[in-house]
C-alpha positions in Angstrom: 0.0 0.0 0.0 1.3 3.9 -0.8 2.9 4.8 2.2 0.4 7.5 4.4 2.6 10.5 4.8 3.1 10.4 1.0 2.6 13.8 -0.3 2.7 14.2 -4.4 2.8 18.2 -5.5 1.9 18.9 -8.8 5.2 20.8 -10.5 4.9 24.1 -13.2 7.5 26.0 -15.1 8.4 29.7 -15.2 5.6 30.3 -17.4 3.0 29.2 -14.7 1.9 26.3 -16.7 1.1 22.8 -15.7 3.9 20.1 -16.6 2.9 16.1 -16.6 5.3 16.3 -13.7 5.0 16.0 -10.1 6.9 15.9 -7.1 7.0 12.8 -4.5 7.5 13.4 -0.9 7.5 11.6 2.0 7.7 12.7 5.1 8.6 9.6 7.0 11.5 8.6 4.7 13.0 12.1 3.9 13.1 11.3 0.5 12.2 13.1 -3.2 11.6 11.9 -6.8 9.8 13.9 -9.6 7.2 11.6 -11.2 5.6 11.5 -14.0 1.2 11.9 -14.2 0.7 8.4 -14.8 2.7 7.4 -11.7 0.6 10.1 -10.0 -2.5 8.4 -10.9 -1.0 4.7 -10.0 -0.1 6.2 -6.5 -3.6 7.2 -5.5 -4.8 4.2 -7.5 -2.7 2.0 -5.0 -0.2 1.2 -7.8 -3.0 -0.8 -10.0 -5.8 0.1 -10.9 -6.3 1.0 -14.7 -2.4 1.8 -14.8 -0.2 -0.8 -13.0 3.4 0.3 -12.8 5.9 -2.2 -14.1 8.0 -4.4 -11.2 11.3 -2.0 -11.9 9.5 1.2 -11.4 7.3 -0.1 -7.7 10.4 -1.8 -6.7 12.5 1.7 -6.8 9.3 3.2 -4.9 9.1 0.7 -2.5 12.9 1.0 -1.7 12.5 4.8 -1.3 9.8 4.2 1.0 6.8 5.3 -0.8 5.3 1.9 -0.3 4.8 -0.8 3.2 2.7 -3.9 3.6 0.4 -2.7 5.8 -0.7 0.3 7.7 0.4 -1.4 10.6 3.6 -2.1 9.0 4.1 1.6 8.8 3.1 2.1 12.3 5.4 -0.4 14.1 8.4 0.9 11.7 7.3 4.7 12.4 7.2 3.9 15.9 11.0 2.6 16.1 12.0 5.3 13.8 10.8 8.0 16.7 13.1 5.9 18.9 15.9 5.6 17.3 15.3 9.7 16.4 15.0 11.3 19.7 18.1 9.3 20.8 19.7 10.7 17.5 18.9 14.0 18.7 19.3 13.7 22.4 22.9 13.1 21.5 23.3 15.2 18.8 20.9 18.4 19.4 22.4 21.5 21.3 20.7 21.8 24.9 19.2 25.3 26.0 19.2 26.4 29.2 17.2 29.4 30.0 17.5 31.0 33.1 15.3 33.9 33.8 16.7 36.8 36.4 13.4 38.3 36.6 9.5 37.7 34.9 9.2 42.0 34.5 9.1 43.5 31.5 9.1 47.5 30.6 6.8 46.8 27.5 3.1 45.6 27.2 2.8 43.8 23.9 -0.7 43.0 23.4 0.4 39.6 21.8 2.6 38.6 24.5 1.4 35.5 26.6 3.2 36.5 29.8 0.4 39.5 29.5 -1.8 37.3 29.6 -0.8 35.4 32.7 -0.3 39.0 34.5 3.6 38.0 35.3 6.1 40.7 37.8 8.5 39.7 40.2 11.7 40.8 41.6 15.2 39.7 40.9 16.9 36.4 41.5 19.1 36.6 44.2 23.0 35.9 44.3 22.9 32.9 46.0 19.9 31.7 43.8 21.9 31.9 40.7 25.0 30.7 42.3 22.9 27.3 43.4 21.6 27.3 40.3 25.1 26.5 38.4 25.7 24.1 41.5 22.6 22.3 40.3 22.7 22.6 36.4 25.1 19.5 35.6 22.2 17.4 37.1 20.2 18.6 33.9 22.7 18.4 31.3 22.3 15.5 29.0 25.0 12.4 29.7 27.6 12.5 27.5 26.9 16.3 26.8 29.8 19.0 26.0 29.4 22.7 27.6 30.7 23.4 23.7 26.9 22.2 22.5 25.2 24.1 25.5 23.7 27.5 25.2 22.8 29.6 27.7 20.3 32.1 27.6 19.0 35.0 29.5 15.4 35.3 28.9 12.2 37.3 30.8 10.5 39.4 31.1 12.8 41.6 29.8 16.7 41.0 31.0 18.2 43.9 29.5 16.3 46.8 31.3 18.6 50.0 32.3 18.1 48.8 36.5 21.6 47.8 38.3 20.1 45.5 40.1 18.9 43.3 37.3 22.3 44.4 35.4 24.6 42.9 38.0 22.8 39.4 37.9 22.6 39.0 34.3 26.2 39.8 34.4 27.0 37.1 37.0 24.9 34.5 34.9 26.9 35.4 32.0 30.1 35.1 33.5 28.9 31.5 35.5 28.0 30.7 32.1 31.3 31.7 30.2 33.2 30.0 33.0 31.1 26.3 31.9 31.9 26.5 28.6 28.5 27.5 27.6 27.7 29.8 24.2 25.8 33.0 25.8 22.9 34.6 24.8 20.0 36.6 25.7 16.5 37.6 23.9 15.8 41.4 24.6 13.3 43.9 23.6 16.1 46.5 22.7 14.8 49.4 24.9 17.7 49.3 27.7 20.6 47.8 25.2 22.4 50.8 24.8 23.3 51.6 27.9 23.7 47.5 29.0 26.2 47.2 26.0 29.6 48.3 27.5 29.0 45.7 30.4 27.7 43.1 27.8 30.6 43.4 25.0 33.1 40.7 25.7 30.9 38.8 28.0 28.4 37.6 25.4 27.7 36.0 22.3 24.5 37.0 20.4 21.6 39.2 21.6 17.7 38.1 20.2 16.4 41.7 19.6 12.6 42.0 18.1 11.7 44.5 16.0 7.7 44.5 14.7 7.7 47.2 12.0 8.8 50.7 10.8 8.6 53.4 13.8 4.8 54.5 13.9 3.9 50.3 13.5 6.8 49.0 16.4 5.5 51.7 18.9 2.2 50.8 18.6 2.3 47.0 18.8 5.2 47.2 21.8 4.4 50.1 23.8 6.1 51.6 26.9 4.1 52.6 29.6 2.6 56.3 28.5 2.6 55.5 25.2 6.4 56.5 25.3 7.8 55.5 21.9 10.0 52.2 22.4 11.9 52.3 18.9 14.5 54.6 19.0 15.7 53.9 22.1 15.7 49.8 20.8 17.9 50.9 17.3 20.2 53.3 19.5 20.7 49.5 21.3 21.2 47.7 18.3 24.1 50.2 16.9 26.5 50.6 19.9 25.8 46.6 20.2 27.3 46.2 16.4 30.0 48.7 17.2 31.1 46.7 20.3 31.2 43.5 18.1 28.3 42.0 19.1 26.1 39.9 16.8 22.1 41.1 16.9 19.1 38.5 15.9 16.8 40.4 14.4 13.1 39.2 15.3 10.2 40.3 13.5 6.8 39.2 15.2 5.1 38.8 12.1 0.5 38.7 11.9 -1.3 40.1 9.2 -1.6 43.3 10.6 2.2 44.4 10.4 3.1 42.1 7.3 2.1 44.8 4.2 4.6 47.2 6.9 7.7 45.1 6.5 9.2 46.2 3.3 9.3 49.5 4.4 11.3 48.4 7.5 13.8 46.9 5.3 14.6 50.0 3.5 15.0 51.3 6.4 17.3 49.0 8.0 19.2 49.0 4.9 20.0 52.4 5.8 21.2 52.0 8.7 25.2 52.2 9.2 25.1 48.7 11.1 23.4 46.5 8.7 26.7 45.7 6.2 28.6 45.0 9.5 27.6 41.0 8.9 26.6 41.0 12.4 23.0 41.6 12.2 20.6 39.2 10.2 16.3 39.7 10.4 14.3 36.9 10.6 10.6 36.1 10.0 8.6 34.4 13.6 5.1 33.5 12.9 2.8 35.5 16.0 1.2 32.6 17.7 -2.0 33.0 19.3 -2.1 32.3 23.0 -5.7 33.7 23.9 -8.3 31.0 22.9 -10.9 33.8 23.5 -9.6 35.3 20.1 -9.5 33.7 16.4 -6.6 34.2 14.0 -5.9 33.6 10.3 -3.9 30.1 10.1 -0.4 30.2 9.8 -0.7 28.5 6.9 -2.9 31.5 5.1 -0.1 33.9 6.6 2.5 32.0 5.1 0.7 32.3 1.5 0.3 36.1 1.9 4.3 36.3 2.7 5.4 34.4 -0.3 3.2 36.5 -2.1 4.6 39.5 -0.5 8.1 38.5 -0.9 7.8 37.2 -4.8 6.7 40.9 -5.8 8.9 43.2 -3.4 12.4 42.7 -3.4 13.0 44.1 -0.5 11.4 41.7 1.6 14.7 39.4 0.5 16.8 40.8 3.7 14.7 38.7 6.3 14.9 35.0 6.6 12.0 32.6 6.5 13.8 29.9 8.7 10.3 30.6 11.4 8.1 28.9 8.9 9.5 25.4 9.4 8.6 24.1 5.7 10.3 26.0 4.1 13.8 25.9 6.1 13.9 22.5 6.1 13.2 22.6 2.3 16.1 25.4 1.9 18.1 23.1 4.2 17.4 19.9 1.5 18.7 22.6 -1.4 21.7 22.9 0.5 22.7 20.1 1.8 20.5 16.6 -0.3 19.3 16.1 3.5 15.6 16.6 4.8 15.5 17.7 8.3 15.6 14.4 10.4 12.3 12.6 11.2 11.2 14.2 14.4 7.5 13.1 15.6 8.1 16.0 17.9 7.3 19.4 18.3 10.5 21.4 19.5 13.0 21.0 22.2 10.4 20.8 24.9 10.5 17.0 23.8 13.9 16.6 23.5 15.9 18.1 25.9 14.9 22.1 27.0 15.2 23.4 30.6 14.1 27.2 31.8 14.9 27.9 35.5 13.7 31.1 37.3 14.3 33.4 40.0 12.0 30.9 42.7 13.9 28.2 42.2 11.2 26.4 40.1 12.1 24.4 36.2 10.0 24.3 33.4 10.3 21.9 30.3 8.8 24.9 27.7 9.8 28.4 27.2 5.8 29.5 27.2 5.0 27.8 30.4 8.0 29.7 32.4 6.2 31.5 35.3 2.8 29.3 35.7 3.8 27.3 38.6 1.2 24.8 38.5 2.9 24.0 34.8 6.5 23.5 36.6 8.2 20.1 35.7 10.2 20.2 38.9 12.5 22.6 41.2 16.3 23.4 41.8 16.2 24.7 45.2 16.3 24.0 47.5 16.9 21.0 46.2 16.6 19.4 43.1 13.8 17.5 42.0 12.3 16.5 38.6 8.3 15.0 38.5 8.7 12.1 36.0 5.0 12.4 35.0 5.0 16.5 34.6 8.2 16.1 32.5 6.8 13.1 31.1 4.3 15.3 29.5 6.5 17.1 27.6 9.1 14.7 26.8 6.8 12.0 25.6 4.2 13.6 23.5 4.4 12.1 19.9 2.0 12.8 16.5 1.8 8.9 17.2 -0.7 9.4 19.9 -2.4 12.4 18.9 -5.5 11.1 16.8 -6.3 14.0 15.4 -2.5 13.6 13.4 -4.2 10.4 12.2 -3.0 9.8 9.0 -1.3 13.4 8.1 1.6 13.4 6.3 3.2 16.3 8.1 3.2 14.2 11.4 6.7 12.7 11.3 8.4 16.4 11.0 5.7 19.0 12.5 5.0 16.6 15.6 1.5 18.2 16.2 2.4 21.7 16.4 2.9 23.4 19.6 1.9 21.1 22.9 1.7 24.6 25.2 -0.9 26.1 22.2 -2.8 22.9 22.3 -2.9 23.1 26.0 -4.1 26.7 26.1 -6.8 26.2 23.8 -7.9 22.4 23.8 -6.9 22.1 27.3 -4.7 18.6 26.7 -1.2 17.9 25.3 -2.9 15.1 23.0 -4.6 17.6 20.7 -2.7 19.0 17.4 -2.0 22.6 17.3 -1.9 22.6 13.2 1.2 25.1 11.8 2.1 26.0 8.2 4.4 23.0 8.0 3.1 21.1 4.9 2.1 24.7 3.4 5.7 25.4 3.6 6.7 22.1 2.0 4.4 22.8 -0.9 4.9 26.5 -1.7 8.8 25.7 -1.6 8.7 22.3 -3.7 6.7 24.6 -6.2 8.8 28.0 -6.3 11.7 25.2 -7.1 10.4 23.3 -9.9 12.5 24.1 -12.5 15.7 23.3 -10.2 13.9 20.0 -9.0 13.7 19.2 -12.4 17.0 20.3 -13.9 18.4 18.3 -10.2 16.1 14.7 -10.7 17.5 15.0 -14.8 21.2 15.4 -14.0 20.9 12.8 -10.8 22.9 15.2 -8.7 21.1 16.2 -5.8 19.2 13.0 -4.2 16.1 13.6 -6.6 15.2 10.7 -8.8 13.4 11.0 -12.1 10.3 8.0 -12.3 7.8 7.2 -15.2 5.3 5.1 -16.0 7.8 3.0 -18.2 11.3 3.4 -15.9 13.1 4.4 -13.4 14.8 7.4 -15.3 17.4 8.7 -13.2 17.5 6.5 -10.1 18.7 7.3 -6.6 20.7 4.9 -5.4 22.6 5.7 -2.1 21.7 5.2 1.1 19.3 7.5 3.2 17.1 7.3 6.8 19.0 5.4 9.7 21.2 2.8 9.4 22.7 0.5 12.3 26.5 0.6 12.9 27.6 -0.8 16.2 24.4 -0.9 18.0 23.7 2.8 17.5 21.4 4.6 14.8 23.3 6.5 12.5 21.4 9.3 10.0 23.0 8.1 6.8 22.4 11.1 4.2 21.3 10.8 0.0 24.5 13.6 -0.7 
């Protein structure tokens, strides 16, 4: 039987037009082939029907994993893939640790969800953070090297102009520096500037989010009074660059700030830092934390930015890696490689830890703060609740039924566990994203260098008719078992 996270994409040419080819995908496997209409046809037909495919042709689909036995075949073999996987990744995947100094923030973004949950607090005291590095090789993954760790200073807001606050990021960064740990820390930009000549030598890369031009920023992340919040966050962003430090540009996108974006590229383009090649902008879908409130789909936000982005050239500055689709697509381009076969979400299943000022862990960035969410505690002593962690760690597309048979399951992972919580009020429910959309839309802007790619037999994508296997692919992909230990054994 076709395999169920099959996903066949009709292909067209510059000129718009429909060609008798189609693209092959599946999910599960990680593997392409452009195919013909007929073997389109066969596919859905089951490989019979009115067209059967000749034994050389199924025999290259079956090897490529477009075809099992049985659905339950493909069950038991998906389920020891998602073993093998998140030991793959457990031991391969670098491990955040996210400590937060203090939950208050100096902007009210109407979109933020720690709004929502009305979070303050004070600061984390000395001794806090200095039991916290005391406690933090208990939640480093065995075998792990400080080299594949990052740490990062999160909120609230971490950068704010207050010494007290300054002093204990600047002890977590040099706690951190001193384990071997990368450094970071995800900041609105209002108190850079004058945080910068403590910061520059002492960290790596600061997260800074920008939502617009000037009148569009100010308006969806407001200082109290209505005091303007921009300038003060791109005075932060240049001495940053000047001190040598690299800036991730954040762009909170929705519908209602997307049509605002070009014009924040000219701008940014103007800006003395933006040649330095230490500043890059990047595209993150606004996800919708209130389930009092509807919101377009990602997916439909995803169309509306490709369409934005083929017609304006300047929307080419920011990167499109927050729509998961189409990185891993770009990431194929580059490298012959699909993104590993995941089942999960993000690094709330694999191996993510956020500790704040009370002493209290969480296993998900969005849940930092709600106690009643906490997976365990490091103080006064450590402790970990196997079934709250459990939760996180465990949750699979294979047990969500609503991810019953979708072919994005084996990468997307159900979407967001902390979305489906807020508005389904279970981890077991799917919180759909613009995975597949992505998938499509890129496998579609690239049709002409699929094709050129599956003709030459250069890049991992096969060329399949009704009559033969044109251009075959014929090294090895998926896992393979050396020594007792899954290996992810590439098609490049």
């Amino acid at each position: 039987m076709p395999s169920t996270y099959n996903v066949v994409v009709p292909l067209k040419g510059n000129d718009g037009a429909e060609q008798d080819y189609h693209v092959l995908f599946n999910t599960l496997a990680g593997t392409l082939d452009v195919i013909d209409g007929k073997v389109a046809t066969a596919l859905k037909e089951g490989g019979g029907g009115s067209l059967p495919l000749p034994p050389d042709v199924l025999g290259y689909l079956d090897q490529r994993g477009y075809y099992f036995e049985s659905r339950q075949d493909e069950v038991l073999r998906s389920r020891i893939l998602y073993d093998e996987m998140m030991r793959f990744h457990r031991q391969s995947a670098r491990q955040p640790l996210v400590v937060i100094p203090s939950y208050n923030c100096d902007l009210k973004c109407p979109y933020c969800w720690q709004r929502l949950y009305h979070m303050d607090s004070p600061v984390m005291s000395e001794e806090m953070a200095n039991h916290l590095f005391e406690a933090l090789p208990t939640f480093l993954e065995k075998n792990h090297s400080p080299d594949k760790t990052d740490l990062i200073i999160f909120g609230g807001e971490p950068l704010q102009d207050k010494p007290a606050l300054r002093a204990r990021v600047l002890h977590l960064l040099e706690l951190g520096r001193r384990a071997g740990y990368s450094t970071k820390a995800i900041s609105n930009g209002v108190g850079l500037a004058p945080n910068v000549p403590y910061l520059k030598g002492n960290i790596d890369v600061i997260q800074v989010t920008i939502d617009g031009p000037a009148e569009i920023h100010n308006k969806r992340r407001p200082l109290p009074g209505r005091r303007e919040s921009f300038a003060p966050m791109i005075e932060g962003i240049a001495r940053a660059v000047d001190a040598g430090i690299h800036i991730n540009v954040r762009v909170n996108t929705d519908m209602t700030n997307l049509y605002t974006l070009p014009e924040l590229s000219e701008f940014a383009q103007a800006q003395p830092w933006f040649s330095s090649g230490l500043v890059r902008f990047h595209l993150a879908p606004v996800k919708n934390h209130n389930p009092r409130k509807e919101s377009p789909s990602e997916s439909d936000l995803l169309l509306k930015v490709l369409e934005l982005v083929g017609r304006d050239e300047r929307m080419s500055i920011y990167d499109l890696s927050g729509f998961p689709g189409i990185k891993y697509f770009q990431g194929f381009k580059d490298s012959g490689l699909f993104s590993p076969h995941r089942f999960f979400n993000c690094e709330a299943q694999i191996n993510f830890f956020a500790f704040d000022l009370h002493g209290d862990v969480y296993a998900c960035w969005d849940t930092a703060g709600l106690k009643h969410l906490a997976v365990g505690s490091f103080s006064p002593e450590v402790k970990l609740d196997p079934t709250k962690l459990g939760q996180w760690r465990k949750r699979t597309a294979l047990d969500i039924a609503g991810c019953q048979p979708c072919p994005s399951s084996p990468h997307c992972g159900g979407g967001c566990q902390f979305l489906a919580l807020e508005h389904k009020k279970t981890f077991l429910e799917s919180a759909c994203d613009s995975m597949m959309e992505g998938y499509v839309q890129a496998i579609q802007s690239n049709a002409n260098w699929l094709l050129e790619r599956a003709r030459a037999g250069d890049h991992a994508v096969g060329l399949v008719t009704a009559r033969e296997v044109v251009t075959p692919v014929t090294r090895l992909f998926g896992l393979a078992d050396s020594d007792g230990k899954a290996e992810l054994i590439g098609c490049a």
